[in-house]
DOFIDO-882046 format. One record per residue: residue in three letters; y negated, x negated, z negated of N, C-alpha, C in turn. Coordinates in pm, whole numbers, plus 50000, padded with zeros to 5 digits. Example, Ala and Ser with C-alpha at 12.3 -4.5 7.8 and 13.67 -1.06 7.14 Angstrom:
<pts>
ALA505694868149220504504877049220503304868049220;SER502254871549292501064863349286499974871049213;
</pts>
This chain:
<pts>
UNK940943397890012942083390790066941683381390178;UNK940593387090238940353375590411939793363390336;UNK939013360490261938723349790187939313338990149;UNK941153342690063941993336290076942543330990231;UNK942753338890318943193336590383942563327590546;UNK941013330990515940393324090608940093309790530;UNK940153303190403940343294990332941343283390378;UNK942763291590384944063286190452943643276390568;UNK943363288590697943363283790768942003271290779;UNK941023279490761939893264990737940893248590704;UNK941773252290618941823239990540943093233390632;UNK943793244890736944613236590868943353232290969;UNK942173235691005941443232091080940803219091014;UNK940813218790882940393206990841941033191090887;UNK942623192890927943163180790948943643180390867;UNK944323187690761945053179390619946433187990705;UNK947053177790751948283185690799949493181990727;UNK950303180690774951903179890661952093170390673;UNK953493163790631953583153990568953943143690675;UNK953893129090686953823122090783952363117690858;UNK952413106990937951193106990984950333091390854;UNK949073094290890948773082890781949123069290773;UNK949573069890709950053055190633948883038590660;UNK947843040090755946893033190787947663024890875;UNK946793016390876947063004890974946893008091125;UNK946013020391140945903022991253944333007191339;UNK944553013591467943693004091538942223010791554;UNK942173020391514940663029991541939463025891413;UNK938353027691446937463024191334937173036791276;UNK936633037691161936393046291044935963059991186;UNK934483053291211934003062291344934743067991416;UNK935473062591480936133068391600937433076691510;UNK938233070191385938983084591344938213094491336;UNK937273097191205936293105391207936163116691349;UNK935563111991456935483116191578936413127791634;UNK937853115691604938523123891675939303136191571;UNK938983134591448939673141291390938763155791352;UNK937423152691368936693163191369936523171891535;UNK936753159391651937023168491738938723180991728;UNK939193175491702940793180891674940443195891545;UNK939723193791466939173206191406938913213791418;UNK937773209191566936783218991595937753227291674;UNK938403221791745939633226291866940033240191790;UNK940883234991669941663245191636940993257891566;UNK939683255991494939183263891383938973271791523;UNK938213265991624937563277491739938783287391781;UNK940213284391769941183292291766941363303691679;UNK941523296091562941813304891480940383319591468;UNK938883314991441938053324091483938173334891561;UNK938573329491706939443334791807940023349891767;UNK940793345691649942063356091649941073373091559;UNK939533368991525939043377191465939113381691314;UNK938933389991213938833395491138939643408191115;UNK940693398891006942033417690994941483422690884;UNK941293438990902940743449590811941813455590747;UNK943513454590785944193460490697945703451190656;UNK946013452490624947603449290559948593442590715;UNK948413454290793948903449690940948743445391041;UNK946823445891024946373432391106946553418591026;UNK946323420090880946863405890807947903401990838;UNK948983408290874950213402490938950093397691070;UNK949833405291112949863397691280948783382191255;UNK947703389791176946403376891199947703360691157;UNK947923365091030949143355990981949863345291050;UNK950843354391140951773355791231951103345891366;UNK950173346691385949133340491544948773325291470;UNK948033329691357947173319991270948193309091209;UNK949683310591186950823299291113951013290291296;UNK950973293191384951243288491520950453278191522;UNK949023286991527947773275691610947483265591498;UNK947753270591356947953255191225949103249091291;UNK950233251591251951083241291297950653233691442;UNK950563242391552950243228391671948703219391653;UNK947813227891575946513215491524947483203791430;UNK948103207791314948453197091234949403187191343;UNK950143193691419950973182391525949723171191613;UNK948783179691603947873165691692947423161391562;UNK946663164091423946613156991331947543147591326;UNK948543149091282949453135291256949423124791319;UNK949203127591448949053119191586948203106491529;UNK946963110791455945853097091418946543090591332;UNK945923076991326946393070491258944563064591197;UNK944643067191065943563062590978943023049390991;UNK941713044990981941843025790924942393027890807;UNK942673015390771943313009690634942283019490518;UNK941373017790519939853026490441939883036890396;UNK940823045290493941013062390469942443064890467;UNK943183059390461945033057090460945003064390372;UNK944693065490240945463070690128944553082590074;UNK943453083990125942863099290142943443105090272;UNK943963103990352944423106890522945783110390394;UNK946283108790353947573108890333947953120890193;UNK946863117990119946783129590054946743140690106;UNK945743143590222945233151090279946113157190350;UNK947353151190413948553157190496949383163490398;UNK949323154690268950263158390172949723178490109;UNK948373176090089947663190890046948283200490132;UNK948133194690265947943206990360949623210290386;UNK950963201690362952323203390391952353215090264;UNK951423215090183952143223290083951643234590112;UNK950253232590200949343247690149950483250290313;UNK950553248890370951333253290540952423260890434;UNK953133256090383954533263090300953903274090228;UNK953133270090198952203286490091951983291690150;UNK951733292490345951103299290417952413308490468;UNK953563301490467954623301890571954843318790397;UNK954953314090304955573324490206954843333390211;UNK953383333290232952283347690216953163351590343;UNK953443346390466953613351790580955163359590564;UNK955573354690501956963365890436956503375790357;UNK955903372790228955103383490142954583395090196;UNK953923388890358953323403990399954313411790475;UNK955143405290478956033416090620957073421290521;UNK957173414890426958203426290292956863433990217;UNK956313437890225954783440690172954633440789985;UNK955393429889998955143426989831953343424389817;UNK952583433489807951343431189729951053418889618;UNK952013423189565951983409889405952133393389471;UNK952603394089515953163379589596951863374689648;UNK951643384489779950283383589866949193376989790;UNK949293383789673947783381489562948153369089528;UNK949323366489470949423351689386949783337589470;UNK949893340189593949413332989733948363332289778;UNK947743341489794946423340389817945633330389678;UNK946033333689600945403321889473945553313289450;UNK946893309189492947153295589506946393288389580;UNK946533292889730945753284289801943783286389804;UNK943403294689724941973293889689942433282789547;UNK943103283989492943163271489393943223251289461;UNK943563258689569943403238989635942393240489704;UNK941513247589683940733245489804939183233489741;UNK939253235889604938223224089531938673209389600;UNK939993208789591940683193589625940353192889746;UNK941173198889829940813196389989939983193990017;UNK938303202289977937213204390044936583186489964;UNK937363179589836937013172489851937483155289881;UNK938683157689938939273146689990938783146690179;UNK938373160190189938023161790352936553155890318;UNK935483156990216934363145390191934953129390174;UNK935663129890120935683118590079936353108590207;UNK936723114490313936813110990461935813104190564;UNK934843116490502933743116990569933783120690686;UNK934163137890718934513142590822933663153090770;UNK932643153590909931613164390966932023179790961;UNK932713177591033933483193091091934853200491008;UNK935393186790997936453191190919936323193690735;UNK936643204090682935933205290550934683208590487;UNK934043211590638933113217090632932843232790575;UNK933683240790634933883258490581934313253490459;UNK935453248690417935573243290246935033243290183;UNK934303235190203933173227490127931813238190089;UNK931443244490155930863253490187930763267790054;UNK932823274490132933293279089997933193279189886;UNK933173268189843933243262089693932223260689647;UNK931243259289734930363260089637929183274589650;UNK929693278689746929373294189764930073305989731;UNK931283303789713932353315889730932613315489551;
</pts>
């Protein structure tokens, strides 16, 4: 189960946050998004790490419960960038992935506190099922930090 779920969050530390944000036309160069969006990664993943390793059903909840917070306020400074024109429509996918996997996150986080098992599992698969995409629209960025554990995953896990 931590696999799925440290997956999740990886992929809110990645920067693919929800929907909004993007659209290009920002004033920053490829570099300096990059920069800041891998600094903004590093920020949050070092959070989520933070919260440790849950060994049962009811630390998965709480881990959950801590871990849906510190995604949502990383994706609120995600949105904040604004892409060059270059990365607009990977930046935008990328918010788009992550608005859905946040909602997949938000339902496991119901799943566990009604302790539907079955749910848990087919949430948890879902979001190991986006994690090929993410890990490669977070390359196709060309972000260091961000998509990095992803990327990683996939081709290890």
């Amino acid at each position: 189960m931590r696999r799925g779920l440290v997956f999740v969050f990886v992929l809110a530390a990645l920067g693919l946050a929800g929907c909004g944000g993007g659209g290009g036309g920002g004033s920053s160069s490829a570099a300096e998004f990059r920069q800041q969006a891998d600094a903004i990664c590093a920020k949050y993943e070092a959070k989520i790490n933070a919260l440790g390793t849950p060994s049962s059903l009811e630390e998965l909840g709480d881990f959950v419960d801590q871990a849906v917070s510190i995604v949502e306020q990383g994706n609120e400074e995600l949105q904040s960038l604004e892409p060059p024109d270059e990365l607009a429509d990977d930046w935008d996918r990328a918010l788009q992935i992550q608005n859905e996997n946040l909602q997949t996150t938000r339902d496991l986080q119901d799943a566990i506190h009604n302790q539907d098992d079955l749910k848990v599992q087919e949430l948890l698969g879902k979001l190991d099922a986006a994690r090929a995409e993410s890990a490669q629209v977070a390359q196709n960025l060309g972000l260091e930090k961000c998509g990095q554990n992803a990327a990683e995953e996939t081709t290890t896990g």
